[in-house]
Phi, psi and omega in degrees: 000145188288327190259316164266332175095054194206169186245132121325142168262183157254020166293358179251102194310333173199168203302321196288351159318256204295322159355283177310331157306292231259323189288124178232097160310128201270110152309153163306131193273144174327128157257139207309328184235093212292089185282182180268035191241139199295341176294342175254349200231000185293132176283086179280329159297341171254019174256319165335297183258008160294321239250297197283320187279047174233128169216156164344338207258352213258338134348302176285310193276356164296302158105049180271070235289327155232216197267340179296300163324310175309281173350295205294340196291338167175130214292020136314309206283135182242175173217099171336067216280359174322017199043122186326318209275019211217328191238286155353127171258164170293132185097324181266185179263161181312310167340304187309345168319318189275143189171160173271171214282335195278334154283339168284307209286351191254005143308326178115017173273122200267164197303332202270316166312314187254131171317091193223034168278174185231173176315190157189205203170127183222116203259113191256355151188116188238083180255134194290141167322137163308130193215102161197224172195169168330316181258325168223176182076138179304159183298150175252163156277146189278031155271002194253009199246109199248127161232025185200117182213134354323159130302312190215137143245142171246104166283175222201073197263131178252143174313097141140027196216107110034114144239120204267152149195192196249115167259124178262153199204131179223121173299109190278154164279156166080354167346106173270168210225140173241137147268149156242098198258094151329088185237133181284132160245047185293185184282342248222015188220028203291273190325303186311321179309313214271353181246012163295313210307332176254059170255350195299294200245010158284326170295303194288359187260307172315276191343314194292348169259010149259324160237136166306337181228122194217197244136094175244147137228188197234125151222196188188148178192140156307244201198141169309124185315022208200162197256128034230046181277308185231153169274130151285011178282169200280326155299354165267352165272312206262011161215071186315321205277122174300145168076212178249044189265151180254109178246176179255166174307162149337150166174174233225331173187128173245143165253111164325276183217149169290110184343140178188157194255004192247101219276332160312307187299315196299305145008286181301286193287005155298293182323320189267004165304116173236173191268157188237182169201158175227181214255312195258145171301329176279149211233181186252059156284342165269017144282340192286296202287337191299330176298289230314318163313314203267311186291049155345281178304319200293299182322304188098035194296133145266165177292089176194199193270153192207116185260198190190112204221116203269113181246067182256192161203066168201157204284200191209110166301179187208162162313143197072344173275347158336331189248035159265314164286339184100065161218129192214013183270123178309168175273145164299319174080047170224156182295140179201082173222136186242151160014059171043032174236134170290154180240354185272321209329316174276024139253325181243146187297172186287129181275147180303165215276324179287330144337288167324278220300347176291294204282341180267334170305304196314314186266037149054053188234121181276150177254153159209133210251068174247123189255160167270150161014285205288349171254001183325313187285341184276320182295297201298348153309291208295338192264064073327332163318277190263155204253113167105042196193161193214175174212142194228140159311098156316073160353161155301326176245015175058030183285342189254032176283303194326302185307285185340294153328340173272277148001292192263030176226264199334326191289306213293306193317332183254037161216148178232142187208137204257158186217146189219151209279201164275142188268158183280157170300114181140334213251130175215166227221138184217130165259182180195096173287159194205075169291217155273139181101305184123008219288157155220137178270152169232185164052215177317312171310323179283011184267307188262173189213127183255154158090351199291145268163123210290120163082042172247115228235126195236102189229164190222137166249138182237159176226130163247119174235177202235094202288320163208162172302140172270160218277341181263003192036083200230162168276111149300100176298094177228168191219136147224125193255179148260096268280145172100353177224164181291348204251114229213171188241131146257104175259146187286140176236066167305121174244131186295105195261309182268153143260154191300316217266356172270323168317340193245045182279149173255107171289119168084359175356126181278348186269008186211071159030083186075323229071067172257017144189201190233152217241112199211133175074006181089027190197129154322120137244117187291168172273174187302164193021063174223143173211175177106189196276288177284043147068018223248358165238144172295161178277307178308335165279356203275347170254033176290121182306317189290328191262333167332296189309304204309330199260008160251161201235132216350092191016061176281165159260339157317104170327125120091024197086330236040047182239335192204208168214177229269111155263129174039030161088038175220165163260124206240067164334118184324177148247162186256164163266004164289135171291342208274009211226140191197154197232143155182178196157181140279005188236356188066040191271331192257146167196208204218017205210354176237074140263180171270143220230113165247159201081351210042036188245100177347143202357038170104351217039064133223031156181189189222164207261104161232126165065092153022022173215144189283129160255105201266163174280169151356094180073016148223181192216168136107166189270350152257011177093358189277021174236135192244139178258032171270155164237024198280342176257021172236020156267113179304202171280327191272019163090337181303136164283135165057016194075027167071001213218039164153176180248129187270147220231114160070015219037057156215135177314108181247102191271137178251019136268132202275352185268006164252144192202175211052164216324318196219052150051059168231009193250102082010071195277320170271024157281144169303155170100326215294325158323297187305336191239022178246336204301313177301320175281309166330297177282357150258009150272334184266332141238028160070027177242177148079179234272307169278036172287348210251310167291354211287339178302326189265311175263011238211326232262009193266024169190160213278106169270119197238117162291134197215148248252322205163166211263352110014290182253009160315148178278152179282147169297126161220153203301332172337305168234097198283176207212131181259149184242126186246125177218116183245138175231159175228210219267034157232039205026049193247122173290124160198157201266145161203179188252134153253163189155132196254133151298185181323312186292357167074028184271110197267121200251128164241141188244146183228153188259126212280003194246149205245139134292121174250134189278137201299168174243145190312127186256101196303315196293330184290324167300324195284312184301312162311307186296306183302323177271003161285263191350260232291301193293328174294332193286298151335286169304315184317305173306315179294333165305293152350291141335303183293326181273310190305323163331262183350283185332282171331260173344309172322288171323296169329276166348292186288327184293354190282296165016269189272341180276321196291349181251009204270168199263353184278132166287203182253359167264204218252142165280144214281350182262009192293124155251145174271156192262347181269146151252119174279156160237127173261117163297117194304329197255045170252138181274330181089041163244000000 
């Protein structure tokens, strides 16, 4: 929240609801000097949160008994003027009239009825700012010199509703001006004296380039006449001063000279000044300046701008010290100059700083403030203090007072800063500045304007309001001005108390039960001891046990339900602090806020609650109004109520196949194909592959993808939700499983196994090298085979022929037809060595 920083709940019917728990509005911090004026004592922070924490209900919580009442509670709050029998439900009270404007029309009050008036503002004199200048047109008087417009006004305040206007404010050129030149003449200000004595027409020749009319005087003050400020022995009153200084006696404030335009005479009668002395170092300049401030006449003060310039190099008594002399009666704030001399100073005490600052604002008088070196810091306190006031460095022998004097004149003159008198109880004031530049001030800024420059237009919006009615409802007077001038805005304050429609009230009314009141605004105001809605009971009758009965429902003991109380033997129904929430009947039985509720919408938000049953609209049913007899949302894509595959119940699909589900029975999760037409987006959310990789953020996005460890941890078919099991591969021949499925919410769930099965991929060398050495080991074997049945053969061959011999029938001698195949030959010529 913009004012506290805190969220409303929903234990709080509304933000200004809890606000009021929680918001501890900030006063306006105190001010170090109390002027009468509402800029230092005004709550500006809790008119803030007065202003943000009003809603409807506080209409109601008033409890407002007529149409005047109503008013004053807030520019919200309206008062029905309808007639008892036509606006009033059974039960409620004449209060319930008062309501904010948007709950009486939804009551059945019509805009012509109801009692709403508002402010207004009427401007009674509006003479324009002065616009001319220095060198022409003729001299004005400064009653003919306007810097401030409007003059006057009246506003016309409905209790809590705001009336702005505009103040334009213009610096004039040629302004005339009075100084009044203050002087400590204690001894210590002996060398200061002597070069004031030419300050007459050397001021006055600078002055002249800012004004044609310009006005100085002298005064000069001491100390209080009495111990231990001065010594009293009778040589020290007629010579304070030690050794052979020739001083004049003591004394406490002299008015010199009288404002004059003649800078010689100020010359002459300065020149004839002589220094005095007191005891203590701090001197009675505020006894000084409060005449200067009060005597007006003896000084000679106009309505025009008036500087006052305190010239010393010493410190200041103040209230209480007074009683260091035996003096202990406050100062008084009244003029007490006899032949221009004060004469109370040994009676009334030194007045206090906030003192000061009352009578030099009341009397428009800027202070300046020239001190030495060495008091700087205390004087730049003091001028924080008062509004309107400068401190300028003092020389030792005060040869720089003019330049100073030029300056702290140059400083004050060019800010302006408003100021507003005491505001009446209730009435409070806000300001908004429109500064040079475009700068705009708020708050405390908003009272002033810096930097302005002679024939520079400056404007300001204020606003006043009104909070309650004054207790005599009488027209109030309050003024704002700017600090340092003569020219003030009067404004008129009329506060709107009454409504219109009680003038034309009927006194003695046949409508308020005989003329037992006047019967104004659509509503009985009884006469003294009379009470009820038509005024129709004695006040002695009003706790009667016999009038009790009338107010129990079929002789029950609860009054009125516990809803409301027993009035002249009717029931008169509590208020809620919801406006929209109201209790009636004639027993207060009834009410508009315990029907039954879906959605967490009174009778659904499609009807409304009188006596505790929903009266539902158009095309809905059921007792909280939450069955819509529409079927346009139980329509499929094929135009089918529910797909043909189910009823629609309250506009919602109640499908009776069980393998069809969502709104309108069109979804099929364990029907074929559905794998084949999830499979691409599954895989490309789930591993960023396959075919829609490039689309998939655009086309994919229409169901919940939840990832799982291994297939293990797939969800199971249960009948709640059916559920398809899926297993698909894609173009790396890699397997993966996933789950489909929709819940209640028509939600599409897919669940996936985030790991894919793949088939290994092959290593050729190792293969190759088997098949060649398989080739080489079968060719072997082959061989060894090979070898082995020929052995085996042989041997077989062999065998039988071992046999076949062993069986043949011929003996061994020789056949006769046998020739031997051997021939011997003998070589003839061998000898046989």
């Amino acid at each position: 929240d913009p004012v506290c920083g805190v969220s409303w709940t929903k234990q709080a019917r509304s933000p200004c609801a809890l606000m009021s728990l929680l918001c501890t509005p900030t006063p306006h911090p105190p001010s170090p000097h109390p002027l009468p004026w509402g800029r230092i004592t005004s709550p500006v922070a809790h008119v803030h949160f007065l202003l943000l924490c009003t809603d409807g209900t506080e209409c109601i919580k008033a409890n407002a008994k007529s149409c005047g009442e109503c008013i004053q509670v807030s520019e919200k709050c309206g008062w029905c003027t309808d007639h008892v029998s036509t606006f009033l439900k059974q039960g409620e009270p004449k209060s319930a009239r008062c309501d904010d404007l948007e709950s009486l029309k939804k009551k059945g009050c019509s805009v012509a009825k109801i009692e709403n008036p508002r402010g207004s503002q009427t401007v009674d004199k509006d003479v324009p700012v002065t616009n001319r200048s220095k060198a022409g047109g003729k001299k004005l008087t400064p009653e003919q010199i306007t810097q401030i417009q409007p003059q006057k006004l009246t506003l016309n305040l409905r209790s809590g509703e705001a009336q702005s206007f505009n103040l334009k404010f213009k610096r004039a050129e040629d302004y005339p001006i009075d100084l009044y030149y203050l002087m400590d003449l204690s001894y210590s200000m002996k060398d200061d004296l002597e070069n004031v004595k030419n300050l007459g027409t050397s001021l006055m020749y600078e002055m002249s380039k800012i004004t044609s009319d310009f006005r100085i005087g002298f005064g000069s003050f001491v100390e209080k006449t009495v111990m231990p400020y001065i010594s009293t022995t009778p040589a020290k009153l007629l010579n304070p001063c030690t050794g052979d200084q020739n001083c004049t006696s003591p004394f406490s404030y002299k008015n010199v000279l009288k404002l004059t335009n003649d800078g010689q005479q100020f010359n002459t009668l300065v020149g004839q000044q002589q220094i005095s002395g007191n005891l203590d170092s701090p001197e009675g300049g505020f006894d000084a300046i409060m005449q200067v401030a009060v005597c007006g006449e003896q000084i000679g003060w106009r309505n025009v701008t008036r500087l006052l310039v305190f010239s010393t190099d010493a410190g200041f008594h103040f209230a209480g010290d007074g009683k260091l002399g035996g003096i202990v009666l406050p100062n008084d704030g009244k003029c007490h100059l006899e032949n221009n001399m004060y004469t109370m100073s040994h009676y009334y005490d030194y007045p206090s700083i906030a003192h000061l600052v009352q009578k030099l604002s009341d009397n428009n008088i800027q202070t300046i403030f020239a001190v030495t070196e060495e008091f700087q810091p205390v004087y730049k306190e003091l001028k924080n203090l008062i509004p309107k006031s400068a401190v300028g460095t003092l020389s030792a022998n005060s040869s720089n007072v003019i330049n100073l004097i030029i300056d702290a004149y140059n400083s004050l003159s060019s800010e302006v800063i408003l100021e507003n008198s005491k505001l009446p109880d209730g009435v409070t004031i806000a300001y908004q500045s429109h500064c040079k530049n475009g700068v705009v001030g708020e708050g405390e800024n908003g009272r002033k304007c810096s930097n302005i420059s002679i024939g520079d237009e400056v404007s300001f919006n204020i606003s006043v309001t009104a909070h309650k009615c004054p207790k005599q409802n009488k027209p109030e007077t309050i003024k704002i001005k700017p600090l340092g001038f003569t020219e003030e805005v009067e404004i008129v304050l009329k506060f709107i108390c009454e409504c219109e429609c009680q003038k034309t009230g009927e006194a003695n009314s046949k409508m308020c039960h005989n003329g037992n009141g006047t019967f104004e605004c659509g509503a009985c105001r009884c006469n003294d001891g009379r009470v009820g809605r038509l005024c129709e009971c004695s006040s002695d009758e009003v706790n009667s046990d016999d009038l009790d009965a009338n107010c129990r429902r079929d002789n029950g003991t609860d009054i009125c339900s516990n809803n409301g109380d027993c009035v002249c033997g009717t029931c008169e129904c509590k208020k809620r602090d919801n406006p929209e929430e109201r209790y009636s009947g004639e027993y207060c039985e009834c009410d508009n806020f315990n029907c039954d509720r879906s959605n967490n919408k009174l009778c659904g938000g499609h009807g409304r609650c009188e006596c505790r049953v929903c009266i539902c609209d158009t095309n809905y049913t059921g007792s909280a109004c939450d069955c819509s007899l529409d079927t346009t949302t139980c329509l499929a894509s094929n135009k089918q109520i529910c797909n043909g595959r189910g009823n629609c119940e309250c506009g919602t699909c109640k499908c009776t196949d069980p393998k069809f589900q969502g709104p309108t029975c069109e979804i099929c999760p364990t029907c074929p194909g559905v794998c084949a037409e999830h499979k691409d987006c599954v895989q490309c959310r789930a591993f960023g592959t396959g075919e829609k990789k490039e689309t998939c953020e655009r086309d994919c996005g229409y169901f919940k993808l939840i990832k799982v460890k291994d297939r293990d941890k797939l969800p199971q078919p249960v009948q709640a939700f059916p559920l398809m099991h899926c297993k698909e591969r894609d173009n790396n021949d890699c397997w993966f499983y996933y789950t489909y499925m929709v819940d209640n919410n028509t939600e599409k769930i897919v669940h996936v196994v985030e790991k894919r099965e793949c088939p290994d991929i092959a290593d050729v060398l190792p293969i190759v090298a088997g098949v060649v050495a398989g080739i080489v080991l079968i060719g072997l074997a082959l061989l060894l085979i090979w070898k082995l049945l020929m052995i085996i053969h042989d041997r077989r061959e062999f065998a039988k022929f071992e046999k076949e011999k062993m069986n043949a029938r011929w003996d061994t001698g020789e056949n006769p037809i046998y020739k031997s195949a051997v021939t011997t030959v003998v070589n003839p010529k061998y000898e046989g060595k």
